[in-house]
N, CA, C and O atoms as a Tinker XYZ file with bonds, in Angstrom:
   112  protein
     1  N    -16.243000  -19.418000  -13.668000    73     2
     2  CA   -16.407000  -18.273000  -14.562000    64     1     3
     3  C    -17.264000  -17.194000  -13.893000    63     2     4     5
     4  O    -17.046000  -16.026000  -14.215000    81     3
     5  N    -18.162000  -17.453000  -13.046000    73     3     6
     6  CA   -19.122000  -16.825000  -12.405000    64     5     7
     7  C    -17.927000  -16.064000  -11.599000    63     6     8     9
     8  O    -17.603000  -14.961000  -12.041000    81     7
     9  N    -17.361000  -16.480000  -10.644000    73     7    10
    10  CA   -16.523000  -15.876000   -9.652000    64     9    11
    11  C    -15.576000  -14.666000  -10.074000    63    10    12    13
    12  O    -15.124000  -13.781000   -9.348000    81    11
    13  N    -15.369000  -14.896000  -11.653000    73    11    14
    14  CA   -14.119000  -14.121000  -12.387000    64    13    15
    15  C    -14.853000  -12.981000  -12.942000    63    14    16    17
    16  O    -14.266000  -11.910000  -13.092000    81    15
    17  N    -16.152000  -13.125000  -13.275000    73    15    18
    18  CA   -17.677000  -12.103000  -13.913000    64    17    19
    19  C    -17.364000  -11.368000  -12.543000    63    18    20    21
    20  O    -16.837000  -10.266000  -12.694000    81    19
    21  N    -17.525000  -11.655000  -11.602000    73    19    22
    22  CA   -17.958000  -10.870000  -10.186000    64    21    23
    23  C    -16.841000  -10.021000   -9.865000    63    22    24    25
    24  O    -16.927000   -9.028000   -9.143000    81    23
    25  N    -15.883000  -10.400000  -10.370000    73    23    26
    26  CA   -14.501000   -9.980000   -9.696000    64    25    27
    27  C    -14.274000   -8.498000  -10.912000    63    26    28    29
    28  O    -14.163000   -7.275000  -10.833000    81    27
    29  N    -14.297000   -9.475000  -11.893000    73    27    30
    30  CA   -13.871000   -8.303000  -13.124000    64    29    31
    31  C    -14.685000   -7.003000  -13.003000    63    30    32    33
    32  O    -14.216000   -5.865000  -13.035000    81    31
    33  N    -16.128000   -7.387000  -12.843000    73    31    34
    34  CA   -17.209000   -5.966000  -12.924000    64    33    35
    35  C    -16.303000   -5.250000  -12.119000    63    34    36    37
    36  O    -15.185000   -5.054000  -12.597000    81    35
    37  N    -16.481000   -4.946000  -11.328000    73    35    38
    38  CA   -15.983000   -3.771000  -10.120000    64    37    39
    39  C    -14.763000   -3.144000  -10.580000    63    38    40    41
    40  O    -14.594000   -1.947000  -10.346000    81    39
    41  N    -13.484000   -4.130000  -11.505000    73    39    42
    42  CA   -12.441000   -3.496000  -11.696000    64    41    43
    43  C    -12.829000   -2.982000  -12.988000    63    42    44    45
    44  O    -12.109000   -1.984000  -12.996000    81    43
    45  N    -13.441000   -2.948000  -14.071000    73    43    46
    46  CA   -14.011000   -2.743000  -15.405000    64    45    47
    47  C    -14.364000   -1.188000  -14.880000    63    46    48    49
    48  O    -14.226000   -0.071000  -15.377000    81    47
    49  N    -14.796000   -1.610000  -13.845000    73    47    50
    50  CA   -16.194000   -0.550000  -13.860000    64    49    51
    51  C    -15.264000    0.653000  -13.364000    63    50    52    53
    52  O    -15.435000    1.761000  -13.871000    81    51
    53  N    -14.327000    0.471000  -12.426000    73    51    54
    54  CA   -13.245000    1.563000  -11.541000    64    53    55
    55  C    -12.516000    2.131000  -12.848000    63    54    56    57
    56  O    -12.480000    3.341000  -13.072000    81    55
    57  N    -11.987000    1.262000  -13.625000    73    55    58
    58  CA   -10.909000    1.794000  -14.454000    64    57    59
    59  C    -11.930000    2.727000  -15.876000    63    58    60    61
    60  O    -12.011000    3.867000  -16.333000    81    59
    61  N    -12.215000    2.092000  -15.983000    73    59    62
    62  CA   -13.928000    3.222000  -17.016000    64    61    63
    63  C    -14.115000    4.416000  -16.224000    63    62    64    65
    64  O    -13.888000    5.458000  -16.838000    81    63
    65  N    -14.487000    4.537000  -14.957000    73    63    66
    66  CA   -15.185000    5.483000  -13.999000    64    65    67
    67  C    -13.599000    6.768000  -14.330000    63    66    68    69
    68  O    -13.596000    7.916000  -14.775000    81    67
    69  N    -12.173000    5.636000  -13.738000    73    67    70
    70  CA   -11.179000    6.878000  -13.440000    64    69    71
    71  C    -10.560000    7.461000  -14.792000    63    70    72    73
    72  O     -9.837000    8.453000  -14.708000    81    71
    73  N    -10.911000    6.674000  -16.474000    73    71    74
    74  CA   -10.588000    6.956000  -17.400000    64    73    75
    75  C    -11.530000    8.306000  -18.200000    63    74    76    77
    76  O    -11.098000    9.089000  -19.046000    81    75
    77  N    -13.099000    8.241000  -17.529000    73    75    78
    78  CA   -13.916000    9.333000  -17.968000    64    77    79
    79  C    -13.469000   10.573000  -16.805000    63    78    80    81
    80  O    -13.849000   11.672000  -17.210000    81    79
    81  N    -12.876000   10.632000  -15.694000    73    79    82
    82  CA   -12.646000   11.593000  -15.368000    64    81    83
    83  C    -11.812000   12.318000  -15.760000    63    82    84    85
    84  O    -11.873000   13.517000  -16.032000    81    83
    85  N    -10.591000   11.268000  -15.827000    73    83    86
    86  CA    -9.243000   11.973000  -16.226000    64    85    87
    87  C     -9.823000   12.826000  -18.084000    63    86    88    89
    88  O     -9.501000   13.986000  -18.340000    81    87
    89  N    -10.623000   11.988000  -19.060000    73    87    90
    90  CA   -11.074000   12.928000  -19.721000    64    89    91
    91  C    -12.135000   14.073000  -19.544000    63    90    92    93
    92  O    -12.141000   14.796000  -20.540000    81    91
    93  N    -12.716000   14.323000  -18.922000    73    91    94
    94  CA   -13.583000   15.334000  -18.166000    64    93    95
    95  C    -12.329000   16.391000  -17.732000    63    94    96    97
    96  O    -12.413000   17.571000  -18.072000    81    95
    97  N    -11.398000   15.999000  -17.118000    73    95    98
    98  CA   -10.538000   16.947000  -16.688000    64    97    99
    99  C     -9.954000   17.498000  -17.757000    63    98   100   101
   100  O    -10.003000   18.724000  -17.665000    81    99
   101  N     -9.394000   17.110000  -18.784000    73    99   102
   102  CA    -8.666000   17.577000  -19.644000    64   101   103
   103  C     -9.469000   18.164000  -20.892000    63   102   104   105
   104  O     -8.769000   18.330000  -21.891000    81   103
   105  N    -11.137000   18.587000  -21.038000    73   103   106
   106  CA   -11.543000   19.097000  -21.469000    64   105   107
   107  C    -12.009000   20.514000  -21.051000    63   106   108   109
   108  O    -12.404000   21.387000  -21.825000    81   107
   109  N    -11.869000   20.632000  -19.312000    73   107   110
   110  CA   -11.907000   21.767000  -19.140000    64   109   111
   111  C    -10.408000   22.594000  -19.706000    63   110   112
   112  O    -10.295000   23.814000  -19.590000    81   111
């Protein structure tokens, strides 16, 4: 479970990161 915690953060974290841009963009 530890290994799958480690793995998931990074992709959690990418798809959050490229979902607030794409809204950032579309508020300008």
């Amino acid at each position: 479970m530890a290994f799958w915690h480690d793995l998931a953060a990074p992709v959690i974290a990418g798809i959050l990161a490229s979902m607030i841009v794409n809204w950032l963009n579309k508020r300008k």
